[in-house]
N, C-alpha and C positions, 0 to 999 in steps of 0.2 A: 785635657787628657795629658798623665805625663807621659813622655819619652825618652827612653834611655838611650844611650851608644856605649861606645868602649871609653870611653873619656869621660865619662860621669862620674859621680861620685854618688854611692850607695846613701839613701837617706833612709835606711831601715835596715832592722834584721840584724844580725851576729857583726854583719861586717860596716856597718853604718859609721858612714864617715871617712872611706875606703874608695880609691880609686876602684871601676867596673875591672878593666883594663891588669891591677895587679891580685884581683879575685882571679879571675881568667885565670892567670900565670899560676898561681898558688891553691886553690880550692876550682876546680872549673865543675866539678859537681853542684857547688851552690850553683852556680851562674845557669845550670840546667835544670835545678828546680825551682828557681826563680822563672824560667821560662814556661816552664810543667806547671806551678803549682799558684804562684804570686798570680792573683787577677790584674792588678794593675800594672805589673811588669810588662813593659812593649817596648823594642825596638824597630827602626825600621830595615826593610828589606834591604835594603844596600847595605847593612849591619851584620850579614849573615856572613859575607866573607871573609869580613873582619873575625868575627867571630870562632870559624872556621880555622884561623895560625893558630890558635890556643884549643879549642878541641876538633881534633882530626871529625872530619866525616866520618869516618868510620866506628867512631865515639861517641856518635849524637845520635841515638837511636832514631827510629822513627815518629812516636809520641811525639821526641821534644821536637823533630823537624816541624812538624805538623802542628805542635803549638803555636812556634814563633811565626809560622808564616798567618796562620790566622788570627792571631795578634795584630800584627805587621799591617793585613789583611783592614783590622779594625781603624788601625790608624792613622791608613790612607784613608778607607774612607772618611774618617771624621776632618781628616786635614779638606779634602774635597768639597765634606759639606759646608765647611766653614768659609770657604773660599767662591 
């Protein structure tokens, strides 16, 4: 399963080839429908407040809250089962 953070570099999509980290700074609406919309987009929970310097709370609606943690969600678990 892959895994993103802010330090990644996008391997799809418009920005492909693109630090996560200067999408954030620059386009952060991609970076929330990558969260919304992308199945395979997952970060993990400790990724949220990273997240969080580049779009205010206040900015991340509920949806996308609720995506990334069930994502997030997904990914501990798989990291668990593996382990």
């Amino acid at each position: 399963m892959k895994e993103y953070s802010i330090n990644s570099i996008f391997d799809f999509g418009k920005y492909k080839g693109e630090w996560l980290r200067k999408v954030l700074t620059s386009d952060p609406e991609y970076v929330k429908d990558c969260i919304q919309k992308v199945e395979f987009f997952r970060m993990r929970i400790e990724s949220f407040s990273e997240i969080l310097q580049y779009i205010p709370d206040n900015q991340m609606d509920m949806s996308t809250q609720r995506a990334f943690f069930i994502k997030a969600s997904e990914l501990t678990n798989y990291y668990n089962e593996e382990y």
